[in-house]
N, C-alpha and C positions, 0 to 999 in steps of 0.2 A: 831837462828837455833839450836844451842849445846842441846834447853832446851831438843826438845822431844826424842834427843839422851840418854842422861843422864837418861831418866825418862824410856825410853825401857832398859835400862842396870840396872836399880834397879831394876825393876819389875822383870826381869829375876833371878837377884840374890836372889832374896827372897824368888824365887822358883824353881831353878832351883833343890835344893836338890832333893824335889818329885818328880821331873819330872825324873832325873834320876834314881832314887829309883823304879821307876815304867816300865820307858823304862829294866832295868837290869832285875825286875821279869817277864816282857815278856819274854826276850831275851831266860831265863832262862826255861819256859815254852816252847816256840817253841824250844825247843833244847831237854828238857828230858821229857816235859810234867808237868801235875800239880802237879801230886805225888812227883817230886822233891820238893815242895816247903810244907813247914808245915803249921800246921794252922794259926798259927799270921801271918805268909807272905798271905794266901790266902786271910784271912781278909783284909790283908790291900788294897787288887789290888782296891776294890770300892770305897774304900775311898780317895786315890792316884786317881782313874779314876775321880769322883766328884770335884778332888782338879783343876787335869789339863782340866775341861770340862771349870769350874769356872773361870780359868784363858782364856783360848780360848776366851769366852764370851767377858771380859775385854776388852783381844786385840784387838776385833774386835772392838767394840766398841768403842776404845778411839784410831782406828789406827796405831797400833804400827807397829814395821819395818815388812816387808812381812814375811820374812823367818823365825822370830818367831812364825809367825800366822799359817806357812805351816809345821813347824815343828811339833804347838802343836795339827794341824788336824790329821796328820799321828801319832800321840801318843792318841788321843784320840779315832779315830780308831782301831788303834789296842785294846786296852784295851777294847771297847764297845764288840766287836764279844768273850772275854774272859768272860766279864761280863755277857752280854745277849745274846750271842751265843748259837744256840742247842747244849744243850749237853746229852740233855733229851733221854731217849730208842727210838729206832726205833718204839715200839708201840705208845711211848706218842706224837711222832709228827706226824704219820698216822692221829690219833687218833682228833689233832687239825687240819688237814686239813679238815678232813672232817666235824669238830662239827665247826669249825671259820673261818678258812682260804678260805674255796672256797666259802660257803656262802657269806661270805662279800664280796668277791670281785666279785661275782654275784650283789651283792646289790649295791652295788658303783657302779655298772653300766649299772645302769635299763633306766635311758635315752639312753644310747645308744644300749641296747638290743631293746627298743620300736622300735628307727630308724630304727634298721637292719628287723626289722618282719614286720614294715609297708614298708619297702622297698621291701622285699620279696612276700609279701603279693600283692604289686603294679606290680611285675612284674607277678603273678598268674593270678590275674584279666585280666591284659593286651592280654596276651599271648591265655587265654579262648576265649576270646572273639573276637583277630584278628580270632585265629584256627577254632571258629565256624562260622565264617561269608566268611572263605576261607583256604581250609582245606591244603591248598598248606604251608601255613604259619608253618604247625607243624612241616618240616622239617630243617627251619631258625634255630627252637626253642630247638631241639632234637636232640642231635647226635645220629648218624646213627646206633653207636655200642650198644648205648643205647634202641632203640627200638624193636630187637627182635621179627620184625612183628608184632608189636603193631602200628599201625598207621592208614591212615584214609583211605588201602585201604581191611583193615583187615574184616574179617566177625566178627557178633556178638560170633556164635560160636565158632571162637578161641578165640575171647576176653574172654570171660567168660572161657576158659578151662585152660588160663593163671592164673587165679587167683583162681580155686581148685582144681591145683596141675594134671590138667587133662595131661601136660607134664612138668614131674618132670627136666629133664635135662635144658631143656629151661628157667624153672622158677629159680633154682639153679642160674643159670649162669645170669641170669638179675637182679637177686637181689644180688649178689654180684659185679654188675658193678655198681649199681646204692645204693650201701653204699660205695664204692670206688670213684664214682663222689662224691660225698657229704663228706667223706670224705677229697678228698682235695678241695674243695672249701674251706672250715676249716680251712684248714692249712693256704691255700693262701689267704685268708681273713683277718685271724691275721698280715699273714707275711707281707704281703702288705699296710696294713693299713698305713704304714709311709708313703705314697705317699698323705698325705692331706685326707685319708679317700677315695678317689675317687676309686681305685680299690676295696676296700671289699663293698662299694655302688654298685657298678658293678656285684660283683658277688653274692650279693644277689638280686638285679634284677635278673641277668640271670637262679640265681636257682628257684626263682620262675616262672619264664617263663617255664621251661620245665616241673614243676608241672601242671599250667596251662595246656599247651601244652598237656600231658597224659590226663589229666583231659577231655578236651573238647573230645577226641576220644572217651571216652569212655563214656561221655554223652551222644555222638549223637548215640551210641548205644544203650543207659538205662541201662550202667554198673556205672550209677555215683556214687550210695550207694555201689555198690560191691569193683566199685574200691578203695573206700574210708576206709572201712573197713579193706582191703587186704594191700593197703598203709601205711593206718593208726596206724598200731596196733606199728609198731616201729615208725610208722614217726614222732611222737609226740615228740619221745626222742631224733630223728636224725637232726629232723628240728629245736627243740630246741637246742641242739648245735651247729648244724651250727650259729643259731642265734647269739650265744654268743661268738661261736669266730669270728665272723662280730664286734659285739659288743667289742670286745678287741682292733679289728685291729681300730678301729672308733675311743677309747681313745687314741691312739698312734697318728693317724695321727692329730686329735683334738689338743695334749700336743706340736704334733711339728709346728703345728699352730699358737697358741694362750696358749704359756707356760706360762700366767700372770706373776706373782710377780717372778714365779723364772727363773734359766738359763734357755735355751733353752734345752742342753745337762739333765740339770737336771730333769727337767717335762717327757721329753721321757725317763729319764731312769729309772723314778718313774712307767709311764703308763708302758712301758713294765716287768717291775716286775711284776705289778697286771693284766696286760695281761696274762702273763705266766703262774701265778698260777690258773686262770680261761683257759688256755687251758690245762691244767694238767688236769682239771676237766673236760675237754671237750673230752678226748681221752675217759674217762671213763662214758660218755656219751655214745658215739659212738660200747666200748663193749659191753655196757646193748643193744644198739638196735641189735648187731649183735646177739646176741644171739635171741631176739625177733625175727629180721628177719628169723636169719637161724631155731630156733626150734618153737616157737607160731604160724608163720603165716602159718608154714605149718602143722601144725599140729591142728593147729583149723581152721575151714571152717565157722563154722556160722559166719554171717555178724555182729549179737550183738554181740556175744560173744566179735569178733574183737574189734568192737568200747567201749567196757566196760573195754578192757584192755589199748584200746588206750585211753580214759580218764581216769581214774586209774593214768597213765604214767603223762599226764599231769600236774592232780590236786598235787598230788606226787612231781616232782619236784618246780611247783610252791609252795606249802608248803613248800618244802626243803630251796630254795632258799629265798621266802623273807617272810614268818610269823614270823611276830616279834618276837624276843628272847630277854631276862633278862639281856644279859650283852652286853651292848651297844659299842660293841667294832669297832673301825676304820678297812676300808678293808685295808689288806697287800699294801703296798707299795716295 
């Protein structure tokens, strides 16, 4: 039993020089900063970081006493966020979010963006199709605040007055309850997705059920190209993001599911990073369509016009997001 005592207290002495040598120019850093230290001290923090990653590796691997192993996490740690820590201009990390950072973690999560739009998409279908077959059903699917006399017992001619601008107050005000809906289903999508996925399931069914829902009213008028148009022209960008942060909340409750090889703790707190940085992306999703909603849609009326901007919007992010680029870099974790 002495042996692997003996064999943890050499291994320690043989390094423990750098290890302190390295914990002191932290210390020394987090106290005055890097400028305290000169250039031979700055050179050496990687090298001392490489020396005790090297050593970590070891312990794990051959076992060694715990509190060696927890010690040299907490020194490797720190040393990593000094080493590869931003420390770059506020322009040059902007700057990598938007050329790497949010793309990939869009890309890393194209299976579960698919899920969240064929779910969305199933509750659309559903929701047309109860509402045209029994018009009672479009109030299950709609809240109340959200219709604005839009519903099924509405005349053609207000339908159509709603979507060119023929009452401006009315229309204002429904189209900012309805990027406010969509809005937080977004949020609650993400936020919830630790519940197994089951909740942000849910509410991309329910968002497309009142899609649906509007939809079929305004079919059974012969508003279905107009209303698509007038919807459309942000909804490409708005439903895409909801989509994605569905898609975030999906890898979360997925990691705390079925975290394979690693902790459980760990996997979720891997998804929720690259959750995060894809809802960062997704608020600024949600600006580009407020703007669309509030100045494009009312300010253009032709029905092409609308749908040339709403696919535009489309093809756009889809290019943004996953046409392959040159540097094949892993999404943010």
């Amino acid at each position: 039993m002495p042996a692997p005592i003996l064999k943890s207290q050499r291994f320690r002495q043989e390094r423990e020089a750098d290890w302190s040598q390295l914990d002191r120019l932290l210390r020394r850093i987090d106290k005055e900063g890097p400028a305290a230290l000169d250039d031979r001290q700055l050179l050496s923090i990687p090298v001392l970081y490489r020396s005790a990653l090297s050593a970590l590796s070891v312990a794990r691997a051959t076992s060694l006493d715990h509190q060696l192993v927890e010690y040299l996490e907490s020194l490797c740690a720190r040393a990593y966020f000094f080493v590869y820590g931003a420390r770059s201009h506020p322009l040059e990390r902007i700057r990598q979010f938007f050329l790497t950072d949010w793309p990939n973690a869009a890309r890393a999560l194209w299976r579960e963006t698919a899920a969240a739009g064929l779910l969305m998409l199933l509750g659309t279908v559903i929701s047309y199709v109860m509402v045209l077959h029994d018009a009672d059903w479009f109030y299950a699917f709609v809240p109340g605040a959200m219709t604005g006399g839009r519903d099924p017992t509405a005349t053609t001619a207000f339908l159509r007055s709603t979507l060119y601008g023929g009452q401006h107050e009315a229309l204002s005000l429904f189209a900012a309850f309805l990027f406010t809906h969509n809005a937080q289903i977004a949020i609650f999508a993400f936020a919830l997705g630790f519940v197994f996925c089951l909740p942000s399931g849910f509410l991309m069914i329910y968002n497309g059920c009142s899609l649906g829902a509007l939809f079929a009213v305004f079919v059974e008028k012969g508003l279905g190209f107009q209303l698509g148009g007038w919807l459309f022209i942000h909804g490409t960008t708005e439903l895409f993001a909801v989509t994605l942060a569905g898609a975030a909340g999906f890898r979360v409750g997925w990691a705390l599911a079925f975290p394979g090889e690693r902790a459980r703790a760990e996997a979720v707190g891997a998804a929720g990073r690259q959750g995060a940085i894809l809802m960062f992306g997704v608020v600024i999703m949600l600006f580009v369509a407020g703007l669309l909603e509030g100045l494009g849609r009312q300010l253009i009326v032709n029905d092409w016009a609308r749908y040339a901007i709403a696919a535009t919007m489309i093809v756009a992010w889809s290019a943004y997001f996953y046409w392959p680029r040159r540097e094949a870099s892993d999404a943010a974790v």
